[in-house]
C-alpha positions in Angstrom: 6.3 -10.1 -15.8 4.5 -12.6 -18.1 0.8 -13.1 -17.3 0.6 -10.2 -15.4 -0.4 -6.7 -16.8 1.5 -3.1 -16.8 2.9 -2.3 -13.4 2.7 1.7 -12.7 4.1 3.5 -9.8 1.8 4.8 -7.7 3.5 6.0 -4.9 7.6 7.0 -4.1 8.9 8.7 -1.0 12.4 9.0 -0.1 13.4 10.3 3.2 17.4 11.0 3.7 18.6 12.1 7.4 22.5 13.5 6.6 22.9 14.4 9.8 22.7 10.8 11.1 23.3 9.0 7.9 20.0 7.6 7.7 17.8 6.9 5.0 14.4 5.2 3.9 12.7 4.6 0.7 9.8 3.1 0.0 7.7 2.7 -3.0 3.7 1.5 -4.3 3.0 -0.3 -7.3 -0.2 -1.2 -8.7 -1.0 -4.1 -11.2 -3.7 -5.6 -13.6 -3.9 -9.1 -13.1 -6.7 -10.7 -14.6 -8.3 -11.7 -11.1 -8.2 -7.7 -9.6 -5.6 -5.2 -9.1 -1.8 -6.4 -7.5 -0.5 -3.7 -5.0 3.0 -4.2 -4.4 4.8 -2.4 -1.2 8.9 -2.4 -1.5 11.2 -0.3 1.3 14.5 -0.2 2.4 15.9 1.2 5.5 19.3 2.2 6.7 21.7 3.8 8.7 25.6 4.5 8.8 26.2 4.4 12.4 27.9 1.4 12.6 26.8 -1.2 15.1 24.5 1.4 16.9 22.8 1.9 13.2 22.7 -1.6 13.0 20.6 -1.8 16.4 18.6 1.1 15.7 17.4 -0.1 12.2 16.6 -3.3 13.3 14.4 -1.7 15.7 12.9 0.9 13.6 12.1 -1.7 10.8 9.6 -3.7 12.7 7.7 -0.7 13.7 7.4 0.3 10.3 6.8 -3.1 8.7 4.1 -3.7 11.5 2.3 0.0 10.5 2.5 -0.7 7.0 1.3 -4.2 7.0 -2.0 -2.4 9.2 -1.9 0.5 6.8 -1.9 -2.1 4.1 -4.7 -4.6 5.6 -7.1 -1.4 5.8 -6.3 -0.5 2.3 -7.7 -4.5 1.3 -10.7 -4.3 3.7 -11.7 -1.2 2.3 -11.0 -1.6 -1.9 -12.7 -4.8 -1.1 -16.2 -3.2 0.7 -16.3 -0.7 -2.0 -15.8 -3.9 -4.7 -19.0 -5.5 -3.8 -22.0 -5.0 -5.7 -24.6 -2.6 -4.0 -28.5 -4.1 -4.0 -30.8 -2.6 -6.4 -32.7 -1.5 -3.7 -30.2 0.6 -2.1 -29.0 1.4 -5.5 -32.7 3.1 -6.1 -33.0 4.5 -3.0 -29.4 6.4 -3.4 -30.0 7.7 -6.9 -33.9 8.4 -6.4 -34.5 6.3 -10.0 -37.0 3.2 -9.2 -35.2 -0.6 -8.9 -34.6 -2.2 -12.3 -34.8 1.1 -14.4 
């Protein structure tokens, strides 16, 4: 990873159904980079059921790519509302001290 800073793990879930042999993982990984922070979503679905699995993943994966990529978009829209500099006025007004102290 040249150019880019430490990459740390944020988030791991696993999620193994025997019964059915199905199985998801899916993992979050934040970055340094000198323009902001790099947040990195990997996954993988499965399922041993043959042709049927086959079907059913395929139809299971775009659900959950399509909720994480919204899940995702709302995590941006928000990091990014909270990123922007608050006004010295409002500043004042939220910690009672007078603008410019």
């Amino acid at each position: 990873m040249r150019g880019r800073g430490r990459r740390r793990v944020v988030h791991t879930r696993r999620a193994v159904v025997v019964a059915t042999g199905t199985y998801a993982v899916e993992q979050l990984a934040l970055s340094e980079r000198p323009d902001g922070t790099e947040l990195v979503c990997t996954g993988e679905l499965g399922a041993d059921l043959a042709r049927a699995g086959r079907i059913w993943t395929y139809v299971v994966a775009r659900s959950w790519e399509a909720a994480v990529r919204r899940s995702l978009a709302d995590i941006v829209a928000e990091a990014e509302r909270r990123a922007k500099p608050v006004p010295p006025r409002v500043l004042a007004r939220m910690t009672g001290l007078p603008v410019g102290w």
